[in-house]
N, C-alpha and C positions, 0 to 999 in steps of 0.2 A: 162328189160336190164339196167342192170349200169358198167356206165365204171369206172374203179379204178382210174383214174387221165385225166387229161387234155393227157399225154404222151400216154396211153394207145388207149384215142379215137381218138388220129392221127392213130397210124398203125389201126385203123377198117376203118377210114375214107381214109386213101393212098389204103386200097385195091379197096375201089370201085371208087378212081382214078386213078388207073394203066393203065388204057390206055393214061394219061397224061404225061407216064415215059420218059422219054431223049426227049420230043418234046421242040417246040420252044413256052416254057409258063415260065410263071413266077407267085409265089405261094405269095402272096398277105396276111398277115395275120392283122388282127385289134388286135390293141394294147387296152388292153395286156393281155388278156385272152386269144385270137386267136391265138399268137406267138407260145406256146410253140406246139400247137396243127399244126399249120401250118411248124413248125421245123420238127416237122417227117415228117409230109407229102413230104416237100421239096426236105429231104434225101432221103425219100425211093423212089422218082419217080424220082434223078437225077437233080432237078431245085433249081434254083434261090430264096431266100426268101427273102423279103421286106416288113417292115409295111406299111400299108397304111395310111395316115395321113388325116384323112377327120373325119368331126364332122357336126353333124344333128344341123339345125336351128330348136329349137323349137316355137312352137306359144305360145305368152304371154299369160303368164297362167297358161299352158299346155305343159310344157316344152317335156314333154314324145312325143307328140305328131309332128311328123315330117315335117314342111313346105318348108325341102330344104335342102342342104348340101354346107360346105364350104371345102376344101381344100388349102394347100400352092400357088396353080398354079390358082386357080378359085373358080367360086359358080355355084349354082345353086337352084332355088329359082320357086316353084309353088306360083301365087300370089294368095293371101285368102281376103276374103274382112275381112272389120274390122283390118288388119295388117299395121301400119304405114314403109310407105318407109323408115324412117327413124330410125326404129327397124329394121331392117332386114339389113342396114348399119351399123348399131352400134354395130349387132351381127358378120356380117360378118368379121368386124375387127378387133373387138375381139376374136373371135377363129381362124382365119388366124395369129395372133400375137402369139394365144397358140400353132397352129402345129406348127411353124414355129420354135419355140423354141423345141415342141418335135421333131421334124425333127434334129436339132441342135444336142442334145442330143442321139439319135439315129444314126444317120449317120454320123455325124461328118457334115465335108466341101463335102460328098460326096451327087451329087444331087438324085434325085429319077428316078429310070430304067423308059428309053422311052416302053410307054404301047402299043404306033402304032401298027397295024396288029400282037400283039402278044395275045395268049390264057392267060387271066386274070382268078386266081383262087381264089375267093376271100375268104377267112377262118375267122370264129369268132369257140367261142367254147360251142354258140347255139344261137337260135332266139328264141324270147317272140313274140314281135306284127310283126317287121318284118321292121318296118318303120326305124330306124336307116339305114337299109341295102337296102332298097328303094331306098332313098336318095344317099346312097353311090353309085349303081348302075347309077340312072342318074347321077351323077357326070363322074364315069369313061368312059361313054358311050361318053364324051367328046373327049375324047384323041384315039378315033380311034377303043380301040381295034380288032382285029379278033372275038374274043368270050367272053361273061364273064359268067362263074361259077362262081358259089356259093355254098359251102362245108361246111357244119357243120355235128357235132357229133347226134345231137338234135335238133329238131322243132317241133313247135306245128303246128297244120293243117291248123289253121287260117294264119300264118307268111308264110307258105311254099305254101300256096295256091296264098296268096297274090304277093310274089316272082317269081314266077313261071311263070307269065304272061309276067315279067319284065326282066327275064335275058334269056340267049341261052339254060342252066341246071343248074339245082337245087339239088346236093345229100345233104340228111340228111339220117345217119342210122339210126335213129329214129323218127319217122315221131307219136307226142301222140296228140291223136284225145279227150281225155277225162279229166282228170284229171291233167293238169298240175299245176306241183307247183314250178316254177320255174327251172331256167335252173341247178340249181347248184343239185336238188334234184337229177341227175340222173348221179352224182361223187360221189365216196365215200370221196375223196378228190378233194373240191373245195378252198382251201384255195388261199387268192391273188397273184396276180403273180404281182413281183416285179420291178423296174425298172431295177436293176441289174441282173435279171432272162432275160428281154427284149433282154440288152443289148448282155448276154453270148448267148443268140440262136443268133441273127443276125450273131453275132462274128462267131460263129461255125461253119455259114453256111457259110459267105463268104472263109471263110478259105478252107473248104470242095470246094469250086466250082473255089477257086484259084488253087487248087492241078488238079484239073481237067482238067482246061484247059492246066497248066502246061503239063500235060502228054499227051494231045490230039496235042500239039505242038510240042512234042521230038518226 
């Protein structure tokens, strides 16, 4: 199975989110591959979209390799022997200085949706090791939520085994146990997705959920 764009494997992935449709969640996607993938989803189940602004602490060296996650609001951090406190300082402030700028850019002055007791859905537009989304996972598990999903188009069995232990659900529609060769191999079109692309889904959706409420208020 291949999906023709990032757009295409939102509607496969919204259907086997549909029981998420008008509840009280909010559709989370990783910038910026996730976005346009988590834009349909958004639409077609009625919610909320927002990126998520969180970035993996790599261990020196081994930057692939996941020791922790930062976001605008916090960290979070497994300690590894051999990692100096003071790398894991230097990194934290360093990428809290880059969401924060991407937050800037992304949202404006507006801050990021309270996650409390709400259904977290968090979208990229596939997993390799898994550890990226690890780290993001205990990060969000900070701020309370009710539930957090995890939604991708694409997984290997290694990343989604791994996952699975860690969140409440786990959909991939493609779950490849053998041969993987990366996430891009199973788009006809994987070309980048741009900041300006980022920006026009956010824009869309808020628009879309401003109309909404509008008319759930008259």
């Amino acid at each position: 199975m291949t999906f023709n764009d990032r757009i295409d494997a939102g509607h496969a992935l919204a259907t086997r989110l549909s029981k998420y449709k008008n509840t009280d969640s909010i559709v989370l996607a990783i910038p910026k591959g996730g976005v346009p993938v988590g834009y349909v989803v958004a639409s077609e189940l009625g919610l909320p979209l927002e990126p998520i602004f969180s970035k993996k602490i790599g261990y020196p060296g081994h930057k692939e390799y996941a020791i922790g996650a930062v976001s605008t609001w916090g960290s979070f951090v497994v300690p590894h022997k051999g990692v100096p406190e003071a790398y894991v300082a230097e990194e934290t402030a360093r990428l809290q200085s880059y969401l924060k700028q991407m937050q800037k850019t992304y949202l404006g002055d507006q801050p990021p949706a309270e996650l409390k007791d709400k259904i977290v859905i968090v979208i990229d537009d596939g997993i390799a090791t898994g550890n990226t989304l690890l780290a993001t996972i205990n990060m969000l598990k900070q701020q309370g939520p009710a539930k957090i999903v995890i939604a991708v188009p694409v997984s290997t069995k290694s990343g989604y085994d791994l996952l699975a232990a860690h969140c409440d659900e786990l959909i991939s529609v493609i779950v490849e146990s053998q041969y993987f060769h990366g996430v891009g191999a199973y788009y006809y079109n994987f070309k980048d997705v741009s900041q300006d692309e980022v920006i026009y889904y956010l824009d869309k959706n808020r628009k879309k959920s401003d109309r909404l409420h509008k008319n759930q208020e008259a």
